[in-house]
Phi, psi and omega in degrees: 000320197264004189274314161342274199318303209275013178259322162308305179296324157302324163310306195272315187307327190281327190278328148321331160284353174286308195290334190245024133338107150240333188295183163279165204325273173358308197270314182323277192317318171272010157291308181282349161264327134340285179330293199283333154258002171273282197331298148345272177295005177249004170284327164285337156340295204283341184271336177314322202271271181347314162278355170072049176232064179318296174330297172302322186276344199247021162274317184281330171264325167313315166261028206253307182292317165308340178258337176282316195289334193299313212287342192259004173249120178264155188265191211261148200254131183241109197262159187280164183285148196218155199255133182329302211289336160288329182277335127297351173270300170280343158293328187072077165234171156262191201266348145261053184265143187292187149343274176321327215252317195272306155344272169325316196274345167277305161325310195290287184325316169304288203311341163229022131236040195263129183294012178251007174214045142110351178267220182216107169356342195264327185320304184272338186286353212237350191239340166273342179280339153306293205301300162342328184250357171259341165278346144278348176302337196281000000 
């Protein structure tokens, strides 16, 4: 029952990890197979520790755990260098909006493209490298 459970938990944990897939192809497919084989392995961990084979068990969770972590460093979004006029165009600002302006108009636009409320990291990193390049010009 409790091995049941905890094969179940693994489950759910992989399939949420699944769900939050974003990069490109290539890279996507050694996550989920990454995922899905720490899972494995620490689901046999758990049954190696359970049958009282420690050695085994704490091999088998070790590289179970070392394939989760691995699957989960994403890598860092590098954005290009960006031209005033583009970095106005994602902000929607005009070309003599104060501070303030520029400030405000980043908020709004951050609030729906910040990956927590449905946009994507290359997205929100393109909207802070606006703002970034229109609030140094000054």
């Amino acid at each position: 029952m409790l091995i049941g459970l905890a094969l179940a938990a693994i489950a759910v944990w992989a399939l949420v990890r699944l769900g939050r897939q974003t990069e490109r192809r290539g890279r996507g497919h050694w996550r989920v197979t990454a995922t899905l084989l720490g899972a494995v392995l620490l689901a046999g961990g758990a049954l190696a520790a359970f049958r009282g084979a420690w050695l085994a068990a704490g091999a088998l969770a070790g590289a179970g755990l070392y394939l989760a972590w691995c699957s989960r460093a994403r890598p860092q979004v590098r954005s290009e260098p960006m031209s005033e006029a583009d970095a106005r165009a994602v902000l929607g600002v005009s070309k003599g909006a104060s501070d303030t302006e520029i400030r405000t108009a980043w908020k709004r636009v951050m609030t729906r493209a910040h990956p927590d409320q449905g946009g994507t990291e290359g997205l929100a990193a393109r909207v802070n490298a606006a703002r970034d390049r229109l609030l140094r010009r000054r």
